[in-house]
Each structure stands twice: as structure tokens, then as C-alpha cells.
PLY file of the C-alpha trace (Angstrom):
ply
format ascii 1.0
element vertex 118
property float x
property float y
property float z
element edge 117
property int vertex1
property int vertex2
end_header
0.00 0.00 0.00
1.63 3.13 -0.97
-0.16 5.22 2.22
2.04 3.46 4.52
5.59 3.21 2.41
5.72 6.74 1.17
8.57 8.32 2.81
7.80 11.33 4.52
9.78 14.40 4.11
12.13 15.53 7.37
13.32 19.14 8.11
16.89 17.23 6.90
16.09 16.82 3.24
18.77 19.03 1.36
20.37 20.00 4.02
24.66 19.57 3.70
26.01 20.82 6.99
24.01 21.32 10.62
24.82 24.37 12.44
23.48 23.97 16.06
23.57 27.21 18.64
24.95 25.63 22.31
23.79 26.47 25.02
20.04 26.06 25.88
19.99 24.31 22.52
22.71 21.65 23.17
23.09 22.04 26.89
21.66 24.08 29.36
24.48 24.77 32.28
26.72 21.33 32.12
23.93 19.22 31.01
22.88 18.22 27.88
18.94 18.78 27.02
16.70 15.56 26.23
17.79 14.09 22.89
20.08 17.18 21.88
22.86 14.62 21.51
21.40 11.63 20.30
19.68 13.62 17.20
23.13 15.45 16.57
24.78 11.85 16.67
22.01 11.00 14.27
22.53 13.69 12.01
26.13 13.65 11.90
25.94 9.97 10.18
24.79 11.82 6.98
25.91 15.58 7.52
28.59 17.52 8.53
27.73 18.79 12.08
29.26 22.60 13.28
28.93 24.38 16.20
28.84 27.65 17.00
28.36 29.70 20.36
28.04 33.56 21.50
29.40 32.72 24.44
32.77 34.38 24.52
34.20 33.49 28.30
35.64 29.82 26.74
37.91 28.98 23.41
36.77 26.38 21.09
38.84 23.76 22.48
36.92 24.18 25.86
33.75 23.64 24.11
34.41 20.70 22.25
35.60 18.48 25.36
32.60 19.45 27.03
30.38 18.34 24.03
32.96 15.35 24.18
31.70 14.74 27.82
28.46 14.59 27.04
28.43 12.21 23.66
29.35 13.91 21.37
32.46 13.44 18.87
33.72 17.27 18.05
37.01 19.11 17.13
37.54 22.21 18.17
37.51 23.15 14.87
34.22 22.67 14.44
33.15 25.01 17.09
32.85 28.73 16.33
32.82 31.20 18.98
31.86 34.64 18.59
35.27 36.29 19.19
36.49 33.63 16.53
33.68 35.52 13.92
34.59 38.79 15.29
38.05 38.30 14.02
36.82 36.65 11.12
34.73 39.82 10.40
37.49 42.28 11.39
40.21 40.36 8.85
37.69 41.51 5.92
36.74 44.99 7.60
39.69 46.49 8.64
42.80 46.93 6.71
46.02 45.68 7.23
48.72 46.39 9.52
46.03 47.75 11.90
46.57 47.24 15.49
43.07 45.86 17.33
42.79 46.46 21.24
40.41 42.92 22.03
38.88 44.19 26.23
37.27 41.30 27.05
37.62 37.28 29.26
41.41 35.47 28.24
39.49 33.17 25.92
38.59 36.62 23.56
41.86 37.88 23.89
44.03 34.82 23.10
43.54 35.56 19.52
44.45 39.26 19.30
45.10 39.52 15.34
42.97 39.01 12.68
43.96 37.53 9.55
45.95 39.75 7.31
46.73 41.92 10.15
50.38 41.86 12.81
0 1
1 2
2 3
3 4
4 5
5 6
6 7
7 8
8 9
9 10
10 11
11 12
12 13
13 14
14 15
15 16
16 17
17 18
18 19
19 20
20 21
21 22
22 23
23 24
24 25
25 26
26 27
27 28
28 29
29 30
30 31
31 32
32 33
33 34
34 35
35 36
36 37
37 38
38 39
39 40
40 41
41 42
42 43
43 44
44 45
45 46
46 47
47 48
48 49
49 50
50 51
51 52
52 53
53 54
54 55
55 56
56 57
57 58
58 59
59 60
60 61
61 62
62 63
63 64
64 65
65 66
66 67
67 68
68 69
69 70
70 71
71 72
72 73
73 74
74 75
75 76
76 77
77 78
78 79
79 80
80 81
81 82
82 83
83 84
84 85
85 86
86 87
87 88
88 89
89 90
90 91
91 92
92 93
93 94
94 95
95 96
96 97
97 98
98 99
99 100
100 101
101 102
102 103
103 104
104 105
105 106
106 107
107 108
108 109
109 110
110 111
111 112
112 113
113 114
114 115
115 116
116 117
């Protein structure tokens, strides 16, 4: 009966690459939320899986050992952080050799020039 073999369509379908937001999306705190990580486990068997994060107190690395922790399998460079696109950004916006004062928690500051720039 083709009512009951049709497949039905998923908000997946022709989608390459997941980018999922962290906290209260992922985790809330140091816990992860009900089936966050078993649906990202799922989805990174056909998709690329990224990260990203406005939360600029920790670096990338920090981030992906606690996704580790909690079941997920993540390199740090998957994780963007929003100093990480601030620099990003900056590297296009602002010439080179400019000098950039970053005020803001170590993690922000531990990457002080943007591409392109001393």
C-alpha cells in the first residue's frame, strides 16, 4: 500500500552541513537537554555537524571536550565562537597592519590579530 511506504519528508532533506547554537539548545548549564545529543549523533551519520556559540568566556577547544563529555564526537575546529567571527569579520573589515585592542575574558583575547593583520 503506498499510504504506509511513502517516505515522509524531514526538516533534513537538502540539508549539507548542521549548524546547532549551544547552550540552551545543546546544553543548558553542564547538562545536555533531552535528545540534543542523540539527534546530533544521528545527524552527523549523513551531515557535517558545526557548532557555533556567542558565548565568549571559553575557546573552542573548551567547548568541544565538554560536548565530548556529554556524547558527542567534536574538534575544536568545528566550534565557532563569537570572538572567533569577530576576528573573522574584522580580517575583511579592517585593513592591514592595523593594530586591534580585544577588552574582554582570556578566551577573547588569546587571539588578538585578525587575519591579514600583525
Amino acid at each position: 500500500m503506498a499510504l504506509f511506504s511513502a517516505r515522509r519528508p524531514t526538516p533534513l532533506d537538502d540539508v549539507d552541513v548542521v549548524l546547532a547554537d549551544l547552550d540552551g539548545v545543546v546544553y543548558a548549564s553542564e547538562l545536555a537537554l533531552p535528545h540534543a545529543v542523540d539527534s546530533l549523533n544521528e545527524a552527523a551519520r549523513t551531515r557535517r555537524l558545526g557548532f557555533i556559540t556567542n558565548n565568549a568566556s571559553r575557546t573552542d577547544a573548551t567547548v568541544a571536550a565538554q560536548l565530548n563529555e556529554l556524547g558527542l564526537t567534536v574538534r575544536p575546529d568545528e566550534i565557532v565562537t563569537s570572538p572567533q567571527a569577530a576576528i573573522r569579520l574584522l580580517g575583511e573589515k579592517v585593513p592591514a597592519p592595523a593594530t586591534i585592542l580585544v577588552v574582554g575574558a582570556r578566551a577573547s583575547s588569546s587571539r588578538r590579530s585578525a587575519p591579514g593583520t600583525p
